[in-house]
Every structure is written in structure tokens, then in C-alpha cells.
C-alpha positions as CSV (number, residue, x, y, z in Angstrom):
1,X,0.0,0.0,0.0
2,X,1.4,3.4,-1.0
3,X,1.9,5.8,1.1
4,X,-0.6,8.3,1.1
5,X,0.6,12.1,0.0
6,X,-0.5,15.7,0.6
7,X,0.0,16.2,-3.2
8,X,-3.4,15.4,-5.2
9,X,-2.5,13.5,-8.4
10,X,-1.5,15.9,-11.4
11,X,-4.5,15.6,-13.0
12,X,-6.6,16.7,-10.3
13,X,-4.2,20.2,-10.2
14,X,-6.2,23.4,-10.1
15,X,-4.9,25.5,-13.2
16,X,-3.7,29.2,-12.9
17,X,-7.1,31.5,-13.7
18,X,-7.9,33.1,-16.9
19,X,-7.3,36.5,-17.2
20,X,-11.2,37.3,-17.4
21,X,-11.4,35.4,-14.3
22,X,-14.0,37.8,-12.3
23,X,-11.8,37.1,-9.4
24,X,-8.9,38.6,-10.2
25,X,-10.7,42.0,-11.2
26,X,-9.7,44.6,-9.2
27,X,-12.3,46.5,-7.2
28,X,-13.7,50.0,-7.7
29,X,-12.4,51.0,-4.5
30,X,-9.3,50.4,-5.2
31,X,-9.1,52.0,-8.7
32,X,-10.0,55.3,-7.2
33,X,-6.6,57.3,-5.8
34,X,-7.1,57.9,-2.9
35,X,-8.1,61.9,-1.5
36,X,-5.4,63.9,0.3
37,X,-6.5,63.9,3.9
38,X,-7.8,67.6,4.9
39,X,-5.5,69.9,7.2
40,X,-7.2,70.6,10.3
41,X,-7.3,74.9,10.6
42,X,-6.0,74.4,14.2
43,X,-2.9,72.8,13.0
44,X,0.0,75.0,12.3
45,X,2.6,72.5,11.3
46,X,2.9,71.7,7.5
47,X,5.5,69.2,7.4
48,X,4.7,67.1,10.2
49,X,8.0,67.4,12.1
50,X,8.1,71.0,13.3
51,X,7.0,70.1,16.4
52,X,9.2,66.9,17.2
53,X,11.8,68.7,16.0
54,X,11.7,71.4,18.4
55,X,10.6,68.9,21.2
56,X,14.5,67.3,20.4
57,X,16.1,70.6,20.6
58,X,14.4,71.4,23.5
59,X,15.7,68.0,25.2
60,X,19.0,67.9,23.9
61,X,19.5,71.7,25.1
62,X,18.5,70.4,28.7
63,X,21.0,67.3,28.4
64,X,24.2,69.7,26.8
65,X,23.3,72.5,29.6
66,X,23.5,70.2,32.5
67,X,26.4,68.1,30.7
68,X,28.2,71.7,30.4
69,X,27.7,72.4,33.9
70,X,28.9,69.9,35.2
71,X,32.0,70.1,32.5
72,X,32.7,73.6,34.2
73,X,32.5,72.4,37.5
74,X,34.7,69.7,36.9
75,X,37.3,71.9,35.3
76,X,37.3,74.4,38.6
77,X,37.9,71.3,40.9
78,X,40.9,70.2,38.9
79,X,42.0,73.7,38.9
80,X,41.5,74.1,42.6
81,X,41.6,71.3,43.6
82,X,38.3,71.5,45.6
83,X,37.4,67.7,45.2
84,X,33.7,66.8,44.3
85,X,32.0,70.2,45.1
86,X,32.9,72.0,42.3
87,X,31.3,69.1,39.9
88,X,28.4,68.5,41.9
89,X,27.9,72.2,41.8
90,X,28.2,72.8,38.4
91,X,26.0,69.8,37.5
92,X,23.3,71.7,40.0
93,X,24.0,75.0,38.4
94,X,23.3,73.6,34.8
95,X,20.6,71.3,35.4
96,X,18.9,75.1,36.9
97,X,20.1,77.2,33.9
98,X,18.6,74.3,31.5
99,X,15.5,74.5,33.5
100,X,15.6,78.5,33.1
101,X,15.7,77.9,29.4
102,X,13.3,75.6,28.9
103,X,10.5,78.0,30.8
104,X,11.8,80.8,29.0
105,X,11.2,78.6,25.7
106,X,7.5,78.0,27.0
107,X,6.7,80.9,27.7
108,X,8.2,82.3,24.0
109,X,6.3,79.7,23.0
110,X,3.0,80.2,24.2
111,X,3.1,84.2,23.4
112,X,3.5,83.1,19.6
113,X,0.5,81.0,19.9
114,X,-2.0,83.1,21.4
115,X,-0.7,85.7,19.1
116,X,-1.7,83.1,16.0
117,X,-4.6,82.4,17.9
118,X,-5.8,86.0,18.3
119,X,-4.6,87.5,14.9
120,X,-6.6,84.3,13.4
121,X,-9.8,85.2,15.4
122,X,-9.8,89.4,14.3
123,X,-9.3,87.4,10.5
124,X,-12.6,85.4,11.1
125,X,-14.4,88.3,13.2
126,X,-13.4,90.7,10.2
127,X,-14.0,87.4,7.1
128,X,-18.0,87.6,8.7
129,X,-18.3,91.6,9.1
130,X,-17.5,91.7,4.9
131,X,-14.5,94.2,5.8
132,X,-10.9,93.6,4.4
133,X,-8.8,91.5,7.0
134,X,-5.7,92.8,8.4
135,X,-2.4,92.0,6.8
């Protein structure tokens, strides 16, 4: 008795499909390119990676600050020869300046938005009123 195999015999082989085969057409949704997806009027970024761009810088500048600080502070105890307090000073002093930066950032940061925000409300308020909107 043979063996029996997971291979049917040849003649039993399902051929390749036609070309007209109904199956292999391609469906009207997917004929159709597909529509550029609309940019929300809130959204001020066009690229996509203005903002993770600047979240980067912003985290790097907080690393290299605190990094310098304690650099400096590292550089006044070999100098002095003060042992560990100049470095553990510096590193405090720099971790503060980078903290200083980053609100100071923020705050720059938030000013230009309610700026947008506010010149983008007068251009609606004056778009509705018929007048010419401000420049």
C-alpha cells in the first residue's frame, strides 16, 4: 500500500485562472486614488516634524546645559583642587540654567500661539463683518 501524500494527483491540479477570471478583477475602491486627507485649521505644522523637531532641541539643550555644567565644574575642581563640590555644583547650576531655558522657551512659545490664535480670530471676526482683514 502506498503511502498516502498531501500532493493530489497531477491531473486533479487546479490550473492558474484566466485572465477574465472575475476574481482577479480589481475592485472600484481600489481603482480610485485615494483623496489627500484635509489639514485641520487648528494645525500649524505643515511638514509634520516642526514640532518633534523642536521637542528634540528642547531635550538635547536640557542634556548639553546640564552636561556643560557639570564640565565647568569639573574643570574648577581640577584647577582648585576643591574635590567633588565644584562638579556637583556645576551639575546643579546647569541642570537650573537648563530649566531656566526651557520655561523661558515655553513661555516664548505660548506668546506666539495666542498671538496666532488671536490674529486668526480678528481674520474670522473681520472674514464675517465683509471688511478687508488685516495683513
Amino acid at each position: 500500500m502506498a503511502e498516502p501524500t498531501d500532493n493530489p494527483p497531477p491531473e486533479r491540479r487546479a490550473s492558474p485562472p484566466e485572465a477574465n477570471d472575475p476574481r482577479l478583477a480589481i475592485p472600484e475602491i481600489l481603482r480610485d486614488k485615494p483623496a489627500k486627507p484635509k489639514q485641520d485649521p487648528e494645525s500649524k505644522s505643515v511638514g509634520g516634524f516642526g514640532d518633534t523637531a523642536k521637542a528634540w532641541g528642547m531635550g538635547l539643550d536640557m542634556v548639553f546645559t546640564t552636561i556643560g555644567g557639570f564640565i565647568l565644574g569639573w574643570g574648577f575642581d581640577y584647577w582648585r583642587g576643591t574635590g567633588p563640590w565644584g562638579a556637583i555644583i556645576g551639575l546643579a547650576l546647569g541642570f537650573v540654567l537648563a530649566m531656566v531655558r526651557l520655561v523661558r522657551y515655553s513661555i516664548k512659545a505660548d506668546a506666539k500661539e495666542q498671538a496666532e490664535r488671536q490674529r486668526r480670530h480678528q481674520f474670522e471676526r473681520s472674514e464675517s463683518d465683509g471688511e478687508n482683514p488685516p495683513v
